[in-house]
C-alpha beads as a LAMMPS data file, in Angstrom:
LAMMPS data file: protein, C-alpha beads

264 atoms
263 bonds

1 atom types
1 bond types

-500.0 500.0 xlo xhi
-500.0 500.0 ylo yhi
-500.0 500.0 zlo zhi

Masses

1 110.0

Atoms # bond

1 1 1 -362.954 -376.269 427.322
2 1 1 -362.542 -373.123 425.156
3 1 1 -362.376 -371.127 428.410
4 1 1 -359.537 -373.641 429.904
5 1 1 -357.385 -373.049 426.683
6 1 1 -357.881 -369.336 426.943
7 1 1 -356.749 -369.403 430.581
8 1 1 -353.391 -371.369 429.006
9 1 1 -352.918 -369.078 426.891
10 1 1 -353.034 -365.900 428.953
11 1 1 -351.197 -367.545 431.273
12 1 1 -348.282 -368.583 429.001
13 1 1 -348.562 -364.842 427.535
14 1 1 -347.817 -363.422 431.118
15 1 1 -344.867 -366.195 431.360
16 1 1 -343.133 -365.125 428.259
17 1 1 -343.466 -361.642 428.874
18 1 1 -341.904 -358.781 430.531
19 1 1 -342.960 -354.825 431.176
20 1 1 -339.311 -353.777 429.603
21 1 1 -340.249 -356.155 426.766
22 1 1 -343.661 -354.221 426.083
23 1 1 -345.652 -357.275 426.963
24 1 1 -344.347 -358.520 423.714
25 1 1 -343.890 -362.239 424.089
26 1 1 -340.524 -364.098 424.114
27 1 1 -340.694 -367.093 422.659
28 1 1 -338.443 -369.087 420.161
29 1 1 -341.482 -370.159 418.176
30 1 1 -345.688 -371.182 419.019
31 1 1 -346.629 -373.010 421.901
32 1 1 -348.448 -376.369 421.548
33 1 1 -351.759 -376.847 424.107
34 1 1 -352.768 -380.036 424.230
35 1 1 -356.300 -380.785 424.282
36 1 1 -358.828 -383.610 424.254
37 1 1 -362.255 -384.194 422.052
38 1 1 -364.883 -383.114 425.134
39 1 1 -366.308 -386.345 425.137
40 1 1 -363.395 -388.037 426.343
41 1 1 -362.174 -385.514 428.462
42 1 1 -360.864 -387.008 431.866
43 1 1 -358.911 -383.826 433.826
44 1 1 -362.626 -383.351 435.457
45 1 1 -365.363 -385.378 436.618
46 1 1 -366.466 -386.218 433.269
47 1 1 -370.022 -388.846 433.044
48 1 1 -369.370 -389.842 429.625
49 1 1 -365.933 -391.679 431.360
50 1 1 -367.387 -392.391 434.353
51 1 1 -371.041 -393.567 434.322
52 1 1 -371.105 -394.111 438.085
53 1 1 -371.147 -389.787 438.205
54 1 1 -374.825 -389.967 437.473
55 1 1 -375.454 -391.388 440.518
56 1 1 -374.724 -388.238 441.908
57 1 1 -377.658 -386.064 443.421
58 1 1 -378.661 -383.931 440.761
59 1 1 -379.384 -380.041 442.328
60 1 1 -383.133 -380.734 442.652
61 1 1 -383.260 -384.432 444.707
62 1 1 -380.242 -382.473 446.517
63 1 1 -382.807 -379.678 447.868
64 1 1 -385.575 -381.842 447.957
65 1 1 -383.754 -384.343 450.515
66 1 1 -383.046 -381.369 452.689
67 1 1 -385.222 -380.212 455.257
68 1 1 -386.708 -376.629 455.122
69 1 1 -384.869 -375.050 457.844
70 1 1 -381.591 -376.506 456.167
71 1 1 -379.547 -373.793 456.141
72 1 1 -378.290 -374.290 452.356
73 1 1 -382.593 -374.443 451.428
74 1 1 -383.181 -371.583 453.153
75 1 1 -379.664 -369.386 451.653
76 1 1 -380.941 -371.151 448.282
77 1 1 -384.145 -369.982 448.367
78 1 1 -383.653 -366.597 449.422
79 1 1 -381.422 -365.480 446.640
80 1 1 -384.324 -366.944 444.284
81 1 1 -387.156 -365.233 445.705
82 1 1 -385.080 -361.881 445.617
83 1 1 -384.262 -362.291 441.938
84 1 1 -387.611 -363.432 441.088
85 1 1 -386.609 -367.440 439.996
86 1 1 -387.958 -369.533 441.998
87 1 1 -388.381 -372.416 439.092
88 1 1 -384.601 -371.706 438.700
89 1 1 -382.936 -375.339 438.841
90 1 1 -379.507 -374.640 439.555
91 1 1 -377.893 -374.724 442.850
92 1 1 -376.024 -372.744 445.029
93 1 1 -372.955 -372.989 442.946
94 1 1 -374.407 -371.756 439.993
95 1 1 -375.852 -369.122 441.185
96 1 1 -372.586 -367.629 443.132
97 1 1 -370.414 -368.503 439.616
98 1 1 -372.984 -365.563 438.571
99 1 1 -371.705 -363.242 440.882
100 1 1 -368.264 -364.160 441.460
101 1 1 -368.282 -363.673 437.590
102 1 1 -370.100 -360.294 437.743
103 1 1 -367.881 -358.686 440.241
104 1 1 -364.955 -359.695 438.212
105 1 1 -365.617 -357.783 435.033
106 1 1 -366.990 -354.683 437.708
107 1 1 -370.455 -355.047 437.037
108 1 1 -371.894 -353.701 439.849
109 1 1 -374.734 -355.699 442.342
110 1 1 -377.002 -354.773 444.607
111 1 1 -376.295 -354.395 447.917
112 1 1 -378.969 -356.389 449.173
113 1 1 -377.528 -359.530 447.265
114 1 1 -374.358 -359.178 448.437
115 1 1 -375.357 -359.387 451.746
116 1 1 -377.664 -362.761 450.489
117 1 1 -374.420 -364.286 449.325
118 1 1 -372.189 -363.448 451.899
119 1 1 -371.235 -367.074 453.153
120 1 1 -371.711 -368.626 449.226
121 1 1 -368.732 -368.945 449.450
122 1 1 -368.406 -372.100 451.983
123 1 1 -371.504 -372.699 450.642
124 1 1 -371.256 -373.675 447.748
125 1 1 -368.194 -376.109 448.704
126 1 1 -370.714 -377.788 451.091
127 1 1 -373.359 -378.004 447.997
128 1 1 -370.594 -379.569 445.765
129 1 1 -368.869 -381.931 448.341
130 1 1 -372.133 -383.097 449.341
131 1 1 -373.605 -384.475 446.092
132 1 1 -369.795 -385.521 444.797
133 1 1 -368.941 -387.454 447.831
134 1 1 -372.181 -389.183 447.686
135 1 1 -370.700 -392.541 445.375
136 1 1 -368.281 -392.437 448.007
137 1 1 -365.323 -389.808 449.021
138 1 1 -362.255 -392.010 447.758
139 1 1 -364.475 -392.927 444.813
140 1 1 -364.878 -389.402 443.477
141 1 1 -361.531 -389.094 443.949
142 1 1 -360.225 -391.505 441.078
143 1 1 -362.650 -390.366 438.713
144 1 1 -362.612 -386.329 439.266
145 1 1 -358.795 -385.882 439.455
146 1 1 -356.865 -389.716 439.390
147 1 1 -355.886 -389.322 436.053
148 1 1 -354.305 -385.466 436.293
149 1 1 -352.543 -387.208 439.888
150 1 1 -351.186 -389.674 437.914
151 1 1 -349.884 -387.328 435.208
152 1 1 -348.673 -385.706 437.798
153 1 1 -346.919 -388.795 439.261
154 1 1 -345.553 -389.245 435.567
155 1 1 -343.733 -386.210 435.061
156 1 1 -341.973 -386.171 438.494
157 1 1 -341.115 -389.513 437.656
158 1 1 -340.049 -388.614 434.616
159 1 1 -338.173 -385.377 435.586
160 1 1 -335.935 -387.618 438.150
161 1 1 -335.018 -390.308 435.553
162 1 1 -333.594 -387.498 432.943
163 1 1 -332.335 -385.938 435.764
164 1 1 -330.087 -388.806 436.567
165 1 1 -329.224 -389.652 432.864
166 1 1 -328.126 -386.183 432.779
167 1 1 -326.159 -386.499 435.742
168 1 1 -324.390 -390.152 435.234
169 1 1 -323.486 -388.846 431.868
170 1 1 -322.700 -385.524 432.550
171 1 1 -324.322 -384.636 428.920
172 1 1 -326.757 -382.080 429.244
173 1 1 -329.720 -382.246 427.361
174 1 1 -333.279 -380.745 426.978
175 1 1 -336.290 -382.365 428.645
176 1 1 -339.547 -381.218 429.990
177 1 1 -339.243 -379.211 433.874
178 1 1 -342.516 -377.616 433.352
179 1 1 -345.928 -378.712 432.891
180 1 1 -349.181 -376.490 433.000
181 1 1 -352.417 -377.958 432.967
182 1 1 -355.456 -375.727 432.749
183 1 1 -359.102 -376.206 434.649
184 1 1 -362.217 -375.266 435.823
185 1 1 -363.168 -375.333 439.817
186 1 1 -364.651 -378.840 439.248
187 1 1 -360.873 -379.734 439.172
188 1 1 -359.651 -377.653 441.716
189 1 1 -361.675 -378.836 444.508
190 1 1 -361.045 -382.647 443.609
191 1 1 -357.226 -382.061 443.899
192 1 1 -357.021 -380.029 446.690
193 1 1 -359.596 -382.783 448.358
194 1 1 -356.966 -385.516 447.195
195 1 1 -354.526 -383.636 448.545
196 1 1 -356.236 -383.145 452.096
197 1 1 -355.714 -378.941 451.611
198 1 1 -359.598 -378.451 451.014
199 1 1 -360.734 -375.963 453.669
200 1 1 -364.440 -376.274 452.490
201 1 1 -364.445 -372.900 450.730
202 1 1 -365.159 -372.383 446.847
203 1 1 -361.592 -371.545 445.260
204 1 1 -361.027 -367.486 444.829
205 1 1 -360.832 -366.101 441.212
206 1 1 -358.136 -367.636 438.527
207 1 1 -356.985 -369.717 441.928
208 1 1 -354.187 -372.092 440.881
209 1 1 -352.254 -375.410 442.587
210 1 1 -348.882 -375.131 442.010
211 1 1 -346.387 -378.078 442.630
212 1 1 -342.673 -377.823 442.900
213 1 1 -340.340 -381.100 442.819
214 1 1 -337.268 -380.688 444.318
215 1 1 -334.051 -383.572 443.693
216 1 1 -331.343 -383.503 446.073
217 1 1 -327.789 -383.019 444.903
218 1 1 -325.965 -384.828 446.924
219 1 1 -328.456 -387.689 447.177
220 1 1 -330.885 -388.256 444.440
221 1 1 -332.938 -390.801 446.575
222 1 1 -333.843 -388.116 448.775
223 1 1 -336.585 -385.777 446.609
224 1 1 -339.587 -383.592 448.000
225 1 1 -342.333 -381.893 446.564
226 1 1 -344.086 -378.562 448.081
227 1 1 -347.485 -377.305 447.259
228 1 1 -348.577 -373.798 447.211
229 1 1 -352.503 -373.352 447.040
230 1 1 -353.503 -369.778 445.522
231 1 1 -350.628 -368.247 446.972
232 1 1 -350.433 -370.229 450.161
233 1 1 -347.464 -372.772 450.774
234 1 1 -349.243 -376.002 452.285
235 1 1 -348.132 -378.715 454.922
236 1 1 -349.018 -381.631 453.295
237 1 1 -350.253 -384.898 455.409
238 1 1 -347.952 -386.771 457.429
239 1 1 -344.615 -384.185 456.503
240 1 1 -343.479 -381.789 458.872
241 1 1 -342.830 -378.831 456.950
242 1 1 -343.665 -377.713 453.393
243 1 1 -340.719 -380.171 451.727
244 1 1 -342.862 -383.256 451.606
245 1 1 -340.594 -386.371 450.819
246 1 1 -342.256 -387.510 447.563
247 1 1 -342.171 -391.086 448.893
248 1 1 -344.720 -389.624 451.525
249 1 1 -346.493 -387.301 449.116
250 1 1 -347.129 -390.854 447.206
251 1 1 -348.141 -392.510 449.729
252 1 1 -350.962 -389.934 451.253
253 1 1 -352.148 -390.259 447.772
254 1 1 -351.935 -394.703 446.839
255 1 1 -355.909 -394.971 446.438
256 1 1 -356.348 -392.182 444.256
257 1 1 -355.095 -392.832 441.002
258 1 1 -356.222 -393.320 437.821
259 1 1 -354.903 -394.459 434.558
260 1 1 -356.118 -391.974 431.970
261 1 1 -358.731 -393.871 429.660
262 1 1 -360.474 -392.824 426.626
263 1 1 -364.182 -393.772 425.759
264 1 1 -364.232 -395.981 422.518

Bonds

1 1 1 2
2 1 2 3
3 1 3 4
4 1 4 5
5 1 5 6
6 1 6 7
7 1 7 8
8 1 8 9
9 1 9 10
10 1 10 11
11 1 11 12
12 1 12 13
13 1 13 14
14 1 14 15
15 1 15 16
16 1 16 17
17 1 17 18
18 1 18 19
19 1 19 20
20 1 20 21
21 1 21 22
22 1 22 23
23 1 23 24
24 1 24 25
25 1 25 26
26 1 26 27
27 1 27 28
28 1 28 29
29 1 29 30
30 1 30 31
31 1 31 32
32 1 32 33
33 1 33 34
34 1 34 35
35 1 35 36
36 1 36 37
37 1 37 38
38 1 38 39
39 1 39 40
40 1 40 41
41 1 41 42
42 1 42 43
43 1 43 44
44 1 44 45
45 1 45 46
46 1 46 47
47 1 47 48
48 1 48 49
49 1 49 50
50 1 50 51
51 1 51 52
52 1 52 53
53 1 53 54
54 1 54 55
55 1 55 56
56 1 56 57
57 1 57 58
58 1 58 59
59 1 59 60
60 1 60 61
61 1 61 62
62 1 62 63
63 1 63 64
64 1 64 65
65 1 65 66
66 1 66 67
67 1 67 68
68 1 68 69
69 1 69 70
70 1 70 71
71 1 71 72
72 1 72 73
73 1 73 74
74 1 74 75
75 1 75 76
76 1 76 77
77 1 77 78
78 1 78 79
79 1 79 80
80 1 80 81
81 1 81 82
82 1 82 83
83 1 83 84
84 1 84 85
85 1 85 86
86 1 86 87
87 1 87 88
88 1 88 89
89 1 89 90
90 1 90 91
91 1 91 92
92 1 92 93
93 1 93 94
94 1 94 95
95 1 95 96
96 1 96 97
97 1 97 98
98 1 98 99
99 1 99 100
100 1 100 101
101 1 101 102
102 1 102 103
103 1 103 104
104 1 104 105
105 1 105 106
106 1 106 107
107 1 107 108
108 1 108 109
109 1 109 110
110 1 110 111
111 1 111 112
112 1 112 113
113 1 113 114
114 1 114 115
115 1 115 116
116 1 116 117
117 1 117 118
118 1 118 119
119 1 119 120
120 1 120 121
121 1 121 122
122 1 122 123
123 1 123 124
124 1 124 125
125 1 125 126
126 1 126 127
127 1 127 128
128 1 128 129
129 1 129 130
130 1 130 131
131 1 131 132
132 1 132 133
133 1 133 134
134 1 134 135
135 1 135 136
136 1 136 137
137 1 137 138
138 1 138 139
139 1 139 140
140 1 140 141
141 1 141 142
142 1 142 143
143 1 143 144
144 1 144 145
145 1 145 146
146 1 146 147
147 1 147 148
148 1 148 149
149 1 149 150
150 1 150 151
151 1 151 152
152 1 152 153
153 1 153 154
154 1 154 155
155 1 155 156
156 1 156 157
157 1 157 158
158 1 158 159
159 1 159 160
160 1 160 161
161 1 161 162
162 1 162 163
163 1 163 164
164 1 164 165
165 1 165 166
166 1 166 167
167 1 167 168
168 1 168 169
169 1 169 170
170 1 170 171
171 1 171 172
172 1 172 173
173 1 173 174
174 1 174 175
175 1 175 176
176 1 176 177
177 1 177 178
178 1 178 179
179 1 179 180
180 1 180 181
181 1 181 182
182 1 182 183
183 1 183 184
184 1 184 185
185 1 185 186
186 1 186 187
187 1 187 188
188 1 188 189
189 1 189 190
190 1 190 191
191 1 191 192
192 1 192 193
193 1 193 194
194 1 194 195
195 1 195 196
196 1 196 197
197 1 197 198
198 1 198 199
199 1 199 200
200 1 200 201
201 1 201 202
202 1 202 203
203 1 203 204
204 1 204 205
205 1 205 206
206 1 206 207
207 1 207 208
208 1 208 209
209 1 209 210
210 1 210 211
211 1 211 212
212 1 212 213
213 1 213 214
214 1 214 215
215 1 215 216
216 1 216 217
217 1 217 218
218 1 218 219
219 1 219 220
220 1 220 221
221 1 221 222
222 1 222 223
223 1 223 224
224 1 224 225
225 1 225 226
226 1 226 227
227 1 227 228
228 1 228 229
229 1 229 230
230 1 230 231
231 1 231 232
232 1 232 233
233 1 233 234
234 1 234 235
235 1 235 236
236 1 236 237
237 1 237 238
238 1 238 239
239 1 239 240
240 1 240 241
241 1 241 242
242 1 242 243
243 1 243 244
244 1 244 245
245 1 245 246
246 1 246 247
247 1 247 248
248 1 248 249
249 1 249 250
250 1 250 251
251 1 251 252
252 1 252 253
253 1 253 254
254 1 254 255
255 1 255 256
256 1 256 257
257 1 257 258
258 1 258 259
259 1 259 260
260 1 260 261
261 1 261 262
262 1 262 263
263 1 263 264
């Protein structure tokens, strides 16, 4: 969690500042980041919220169900034997986090291991789908992202309805356009599953899902979200181009929400 508020922050430091400005930030006063006790944290597959997660494979009955010419064993065990851990208990994901996180702060790797980890990163998607999807794919859906979808159904929702209040009473006033949430990969890949945009690959370095709702002037029935996916703009399911009515971006999405809940 500490590393997800850090992430807000730096982000929210690069928003509100500018290279004439010094990288000073401009901003009327602080900004507020809204957090949760761990515990009852439910923006990621969280097993204190939802029991039914430890029914998941845990790394080790994962690899031990697999055969020995499985090529996720065999990529596995490689990178262990060269680093000299073969008790090591993680997975495949774990162990390319290690690089991924190496390379970014240009510590430098060997060769040899590079060339090991070379397809990590589809990988380590397979690893993760595989032992996620195993309560069921629509399942793991509701519990590792329902509740951000249906914050995220909230605020468009919400967005339209001051939008026309604004509108019918042609009074401007303040209300909330923009809405960051902040996450760890174990997010990432549950939305862009929900979203159907997962191209079995682990998610590149600070990679981000950004949503854009769009109201039309001239009809306010008639709204459309698009999706860009680290720097990609997406065709969603069943739209034709990137503007996505929202009733259709709804729709793709019906069995996979989830009313945020707290444990007691």
């Amino acid at each position: 969690m500490d590393r997800t508020v850090r992430s807000a922050r730096s982000f929210l430091a690069g928003l509100f500042s500018t290279d004439d400005a010094d990288h000073k930030i401009q901003a009327i006063g602080p900004f507020e980041i809204e957090v949760q006790h761990f515990p009852d944290e439910d923006m990621f597959p969280n097993a204190n919220i939802y029991p039914i997660l430890k029914k998941c494979p845990s790394v080790a009955s994962l690899y031990t169900s697999l055969n020995d010419d499985h090529e996720l064993k065999k990529a596995r065990q490689a990178l262990l034997n060269r680093i000299g851990a073969n008790e090591h208990s993680h997975g495949i994901v774990e162990l390319y986090d290690d690089i991924v996180s190496r390379q970014a702060h240009n510590f430098s790797i060997p060769e040899d291991i590079l060339d090991l980890v070379k397809d990590f990163e589809v990988m380590t998607a397979r690893e993760f789908v595989y032992r996620a999807t195993d309560i069921g794919f629509d399942a793991f859906i509701r519990i590792g992202c329902g509740a951000l979808l249906y914050l995220i159904r909230e605020n468009f929702n919400s967005i339209l309805k001051n939008y026309l209040e604004a509108k019918t009473s042609n009074i401007k006033k303040p209300y909330h356009k923009f809405f960051i949430y902040s996450a760890h990969d174990s997010t990432i890949i549950p939305l862009a599953m929900a979203f159907e945009i997962f191209q079995m690959r682990w998610p590149k370095y600070a990679a981000y899902i950004f949503l854009e709702y769009f109201v039309s002037k001239t009809n306010p029935d008639e709204t459309y979200v698009t999706m860009n996916f680290a720097g990609e703009l997406q065709i969603l399911p069943n739209c034709n181009d990137y503007y996505c009515p929202y009733s259709t971006f709804l729709k793709n999405l019906e069995n996979r929400f989830e009313q945020p809940k707290k444990t007691n």
